[in-house]
C-alpha positions in Angstrom: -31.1 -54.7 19.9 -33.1 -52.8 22.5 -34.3 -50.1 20.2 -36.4 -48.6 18.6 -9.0 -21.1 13.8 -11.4 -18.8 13.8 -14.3 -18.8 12.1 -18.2 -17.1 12.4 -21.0 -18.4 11.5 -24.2 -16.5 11.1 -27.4 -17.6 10.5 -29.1 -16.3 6.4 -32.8 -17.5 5.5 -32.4 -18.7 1.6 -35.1 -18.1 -0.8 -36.0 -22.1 -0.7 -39.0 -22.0 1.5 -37.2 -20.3 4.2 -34.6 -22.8 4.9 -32.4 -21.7 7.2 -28.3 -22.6 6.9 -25.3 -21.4 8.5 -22.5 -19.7 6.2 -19.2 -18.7 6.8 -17.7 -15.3 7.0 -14.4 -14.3 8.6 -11.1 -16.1 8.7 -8.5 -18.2 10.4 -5.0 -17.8 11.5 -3.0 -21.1 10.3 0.4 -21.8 10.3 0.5 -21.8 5.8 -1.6 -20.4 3.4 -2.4 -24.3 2.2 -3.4 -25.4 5.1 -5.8 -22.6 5.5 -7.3 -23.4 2.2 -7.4 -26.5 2.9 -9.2 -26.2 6.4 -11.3 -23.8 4.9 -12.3 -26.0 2.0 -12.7 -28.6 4.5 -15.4 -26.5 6.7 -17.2 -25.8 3.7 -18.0 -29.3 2.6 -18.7 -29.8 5.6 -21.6 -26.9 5.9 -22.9 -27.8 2.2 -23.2 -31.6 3.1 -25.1 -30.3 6.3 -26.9 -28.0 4.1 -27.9 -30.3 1.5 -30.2 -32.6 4.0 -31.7 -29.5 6.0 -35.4 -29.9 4.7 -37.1 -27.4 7.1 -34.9 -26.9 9.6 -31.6 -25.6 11.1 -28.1 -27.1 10.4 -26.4 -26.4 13.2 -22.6 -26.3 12.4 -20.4 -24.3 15.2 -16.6 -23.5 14.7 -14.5 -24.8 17.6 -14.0 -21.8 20.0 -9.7 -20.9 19.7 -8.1 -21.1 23.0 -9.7 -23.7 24.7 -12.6 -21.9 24.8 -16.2 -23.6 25.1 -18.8 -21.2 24.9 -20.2 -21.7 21.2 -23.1 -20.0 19.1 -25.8 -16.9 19.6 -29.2 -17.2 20.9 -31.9 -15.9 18.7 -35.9 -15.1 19.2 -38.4 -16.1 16.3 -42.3 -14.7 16.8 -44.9 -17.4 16.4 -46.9 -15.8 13.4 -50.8 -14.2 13.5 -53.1 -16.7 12.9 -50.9 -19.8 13.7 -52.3 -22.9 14.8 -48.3 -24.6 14.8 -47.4 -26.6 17.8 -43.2 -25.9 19.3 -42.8 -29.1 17.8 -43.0 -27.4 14.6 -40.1 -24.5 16.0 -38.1 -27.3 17.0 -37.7 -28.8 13.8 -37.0 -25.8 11.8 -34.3 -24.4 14.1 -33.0 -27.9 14.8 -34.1 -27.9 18.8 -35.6 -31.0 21.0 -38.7 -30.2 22.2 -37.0 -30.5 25.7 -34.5 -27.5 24.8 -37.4 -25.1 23.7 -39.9 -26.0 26.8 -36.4 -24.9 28.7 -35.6 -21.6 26.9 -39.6 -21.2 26.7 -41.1 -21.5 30.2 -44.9 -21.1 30.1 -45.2 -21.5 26.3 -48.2 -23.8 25.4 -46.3 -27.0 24.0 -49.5 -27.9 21.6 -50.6 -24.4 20.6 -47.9 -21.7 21.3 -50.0 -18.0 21.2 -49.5 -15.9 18.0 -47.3 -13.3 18.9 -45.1 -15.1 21.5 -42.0 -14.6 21.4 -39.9 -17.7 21.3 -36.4 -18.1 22.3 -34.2 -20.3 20.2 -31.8 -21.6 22.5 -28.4 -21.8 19.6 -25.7 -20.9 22.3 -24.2 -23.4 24.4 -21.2 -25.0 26.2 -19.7 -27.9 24.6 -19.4 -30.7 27.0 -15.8 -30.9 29.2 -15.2 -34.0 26.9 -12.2 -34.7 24.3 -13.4 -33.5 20.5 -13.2 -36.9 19.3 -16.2 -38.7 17.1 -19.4 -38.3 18.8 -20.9 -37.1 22.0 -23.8 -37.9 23.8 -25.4 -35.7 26.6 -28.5 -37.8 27.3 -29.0 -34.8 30.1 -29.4 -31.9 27.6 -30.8 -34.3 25.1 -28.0 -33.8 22.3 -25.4 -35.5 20.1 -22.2 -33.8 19.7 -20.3 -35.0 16.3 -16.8 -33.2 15.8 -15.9 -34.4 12.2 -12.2 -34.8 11.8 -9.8 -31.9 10.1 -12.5 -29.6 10.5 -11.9 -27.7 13.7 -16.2 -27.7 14.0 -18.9 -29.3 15.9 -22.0 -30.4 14.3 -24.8 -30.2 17.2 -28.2 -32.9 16.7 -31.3 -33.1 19.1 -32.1 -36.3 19.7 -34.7 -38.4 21.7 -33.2 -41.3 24.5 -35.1 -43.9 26.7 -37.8 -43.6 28.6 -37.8 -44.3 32.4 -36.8 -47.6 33.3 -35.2 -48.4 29.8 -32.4 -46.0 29.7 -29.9 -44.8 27.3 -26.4 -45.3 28.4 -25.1 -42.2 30.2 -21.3 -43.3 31.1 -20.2 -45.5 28.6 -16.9 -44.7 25.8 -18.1 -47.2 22.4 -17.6 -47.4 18.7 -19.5 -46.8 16.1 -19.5 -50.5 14.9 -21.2 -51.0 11.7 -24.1 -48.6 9.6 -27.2 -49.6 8.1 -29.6 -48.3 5.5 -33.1 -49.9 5.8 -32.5 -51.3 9.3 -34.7 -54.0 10.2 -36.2 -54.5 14.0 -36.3 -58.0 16.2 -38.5 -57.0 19.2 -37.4 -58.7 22.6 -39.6 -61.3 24.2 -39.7 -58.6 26.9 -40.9 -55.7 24.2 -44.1 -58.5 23.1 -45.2 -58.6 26.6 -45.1 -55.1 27.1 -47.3 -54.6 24.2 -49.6 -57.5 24.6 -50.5 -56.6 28.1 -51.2 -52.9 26.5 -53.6 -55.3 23.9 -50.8 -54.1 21.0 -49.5 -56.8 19.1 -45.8 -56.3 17.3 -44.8 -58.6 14.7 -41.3 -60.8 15.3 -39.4 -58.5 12.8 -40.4 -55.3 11.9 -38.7 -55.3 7.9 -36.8 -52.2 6.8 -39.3 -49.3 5.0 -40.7 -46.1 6.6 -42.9 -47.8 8.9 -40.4 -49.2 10.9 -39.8 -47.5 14.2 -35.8 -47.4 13.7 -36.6 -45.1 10.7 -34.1 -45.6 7.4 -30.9 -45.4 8.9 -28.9 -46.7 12.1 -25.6 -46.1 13.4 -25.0 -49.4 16.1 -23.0 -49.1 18.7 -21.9 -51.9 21.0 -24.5 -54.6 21.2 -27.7 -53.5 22.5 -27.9 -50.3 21.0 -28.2 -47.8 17.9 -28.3 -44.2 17.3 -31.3 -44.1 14.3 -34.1 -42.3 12.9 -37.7 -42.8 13.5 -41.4 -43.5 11.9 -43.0 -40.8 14.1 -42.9 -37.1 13.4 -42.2 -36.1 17.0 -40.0 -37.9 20.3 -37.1 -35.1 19.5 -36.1 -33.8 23.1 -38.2 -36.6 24.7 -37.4 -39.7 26.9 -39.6 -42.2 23.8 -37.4 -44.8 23.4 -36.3 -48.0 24.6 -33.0 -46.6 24.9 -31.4 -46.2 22.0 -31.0 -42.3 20.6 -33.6 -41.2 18.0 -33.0 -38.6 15.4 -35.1 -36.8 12.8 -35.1 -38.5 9.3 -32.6 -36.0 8.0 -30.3 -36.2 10.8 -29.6 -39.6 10.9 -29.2 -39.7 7.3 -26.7 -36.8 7.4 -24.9 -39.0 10.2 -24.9 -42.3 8.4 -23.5 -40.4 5.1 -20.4 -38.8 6.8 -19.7 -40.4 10.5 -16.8 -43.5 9.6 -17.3 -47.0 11.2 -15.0 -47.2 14.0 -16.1 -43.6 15.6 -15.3 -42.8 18.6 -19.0 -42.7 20.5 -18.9 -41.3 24.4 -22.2 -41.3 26.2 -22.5 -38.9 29.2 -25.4 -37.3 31.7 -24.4 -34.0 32.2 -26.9 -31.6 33.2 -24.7 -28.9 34.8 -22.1 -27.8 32.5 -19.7 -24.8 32.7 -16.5 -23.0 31.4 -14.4 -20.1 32.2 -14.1 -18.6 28.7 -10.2 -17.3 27.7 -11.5 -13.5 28.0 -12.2 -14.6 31.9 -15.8 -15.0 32.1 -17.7 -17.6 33.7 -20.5 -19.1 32.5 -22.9 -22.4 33.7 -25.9 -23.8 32.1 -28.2 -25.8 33.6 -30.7 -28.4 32.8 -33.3 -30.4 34.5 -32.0 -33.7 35.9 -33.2 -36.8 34.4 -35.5 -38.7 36.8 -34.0 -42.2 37.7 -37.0 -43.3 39.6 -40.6 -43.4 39.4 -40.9 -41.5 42.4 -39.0 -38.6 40.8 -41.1 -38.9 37.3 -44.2 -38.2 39.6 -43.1 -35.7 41.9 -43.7 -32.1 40.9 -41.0 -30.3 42.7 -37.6 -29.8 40.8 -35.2 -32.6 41.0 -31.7 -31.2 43.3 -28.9 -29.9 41.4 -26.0 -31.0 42.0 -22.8 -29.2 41.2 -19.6 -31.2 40.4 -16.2 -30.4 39.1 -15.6 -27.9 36.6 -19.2 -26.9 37.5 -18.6 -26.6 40.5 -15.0 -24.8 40.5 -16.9 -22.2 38.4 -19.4 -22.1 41.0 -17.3 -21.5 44.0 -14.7 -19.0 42.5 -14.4 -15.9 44.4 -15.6 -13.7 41.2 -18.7 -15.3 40.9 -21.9 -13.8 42.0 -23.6 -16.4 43.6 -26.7 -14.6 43.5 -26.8 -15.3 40.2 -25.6 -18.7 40.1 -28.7 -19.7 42.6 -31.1 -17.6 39.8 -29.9 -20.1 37.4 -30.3 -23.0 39.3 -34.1 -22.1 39.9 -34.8 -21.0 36.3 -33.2 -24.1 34.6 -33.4 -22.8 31.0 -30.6 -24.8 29.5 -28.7 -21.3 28.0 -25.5 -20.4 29.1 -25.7 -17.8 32.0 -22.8 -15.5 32.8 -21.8 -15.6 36.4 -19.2 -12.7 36.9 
């Protein structure tokens, strides 16, 4: 192990601390009445299990677009309060964002101390990945896990943490999930001692299950060498941290190990560019910043290139796209869908 229908939702604060939960409202066109009850009542277990792990944060729980469609969820804008002294780490974690998707939607914003007053984007719409809506989805690129629960017709949408440069999560591999684990236990490689001993940080052979273990208190595995987990540390959300496995917050992962099945269906992709052209006719892309691959790139302060490739780049080159605005969002790299017609 290396590691460490239709239907809306809209987003309602609840009177427990300002938890914030997506309910349902509107309806679905099914084929009987039963199995609309039964899709609805399906939905709705779903959004109360979410609901019932969200501590202080976001559940975020979209309804598969009808039509093919691929354009999910509505950006919204919270203002950091007078008098705060709460980094975007905190913002992340109550609207269920990496850190990596706010510093996108956030440009300037001070990552340690964001100004009272500022007005922060939070970035909730996106394009689901051009992938089949099967078990889980990784997008090491936009830093998110994709989980489309079966006989729901929804997408459950996690932020997530991957490997650092030089020990990368996978990023075109199709797996299983093949076996769960609650108190997960850690066996450092011979490489991982080195690395710490040369750093004068000594790790012990087996790091036993509890809440100071870096794989946190729950682990999906999937194939050999890696796991999808939670973590000791109370930040690495939307960062490259690991040793390539994926990293979750606490009540993610335990959301994931209480309802994702053994024998999921687990695709890992790198994706930066995605795009769709929505069944109304509009076109939309959303862009991200390329994962470095070298050192050389890590280092270097000018962007990495982007490169458009197939339905990114059909959507790019259609005659009804403004390409004035296509090359606006390839500079501003903000990681929200951007309409291009």
């Amino acid at each position: 192990m290396l590691c460490a229908s239709t239907l809306s939702l809209r987003p309602v604060s609840t009177a427990s601390g300002g938890i914030n939960i997506l309910t349902t409202t509107a309806s679905v066109a099914l084929t009987t009445n039963e199995n609309m009850k039964m899709s609805i009542r399906a939905i709705l277990t779903l959004v109360l299990a979410v609901a019932a792990y969200s501590q202080a944060s976001f559940a975020v729980v979209y309804p598969l677009p009808a039509n093919n469609g691929r354009l999910v969820g509505e950006n919204i804008t919270v203002t950091v309060p007078q008098g705060s002294s709460l980094p975007l780490e905190h913002f992340a974690a109550q609207y269920q964002m990496g850190l990596s998707n706010m510093l996108e939607a956030n440009p300037g914003v001070d990552p340690f101390l964001p100004t009272p007053g500022t007005v922060l984007t939070i970035p909730q719409q996106l394009i689901l990945p051009d992938t089949p809506h099967d078990g889980i989805v990784i997008n090491s690129a936009e830093m998110r896990l994709y989980y489309y629960p079966k006989g729901t017709n929804t997408v459950v949408v996690l932020p997530i943490g991957i490997g650092e440069l030089g020990k990368d999560t996978p990023m075109n591999w199709v797996t299983t999930v093949q076996r769960k684990k609650a108190g997960p236990t850690w066996t450092p490689t011979a490489k991982m001692h080195e690395e710490y001993a040369a750093r004068g940080e000594f790790l012990p052979a087996v790091f036993p299950a509890g809440p100071d273990n870096p794989m946190g208190l729950y682990a999906l595995y999937v194939g050999r060498l890696y796991a999808v987990h939670g973590t000791n540390a109370n930040f690495g959300i939307g960062l490259r941290v690991s040793h390539g496995c994926v990293r979750l917050r606490d009540a993610d992962i335990k959301w994931l190990y209480d309802n994702v099945p053994q024998g999921t269906r687990v695709q890992f992709i790198n994706e930066p560019v995605k795009a769709t052209i929505e069944p109304d006719g509009k076109r939309y892309i959303e862009i991200h910043n390329p994962l470095s691959s070298n050192q050389e790139e890590f280092d270097s302060q000018q962007p990495l290139p982007i490169t458009l490739t197939g339905s990114a780049s059909s959507v790019a080159m259609d005659p009804a796209v403004n390409q004035t605005v296509v090359q606006r969002a390839i500079e501003m790299r903000s990681g929200m869908p951007v309409q291009v017609n």
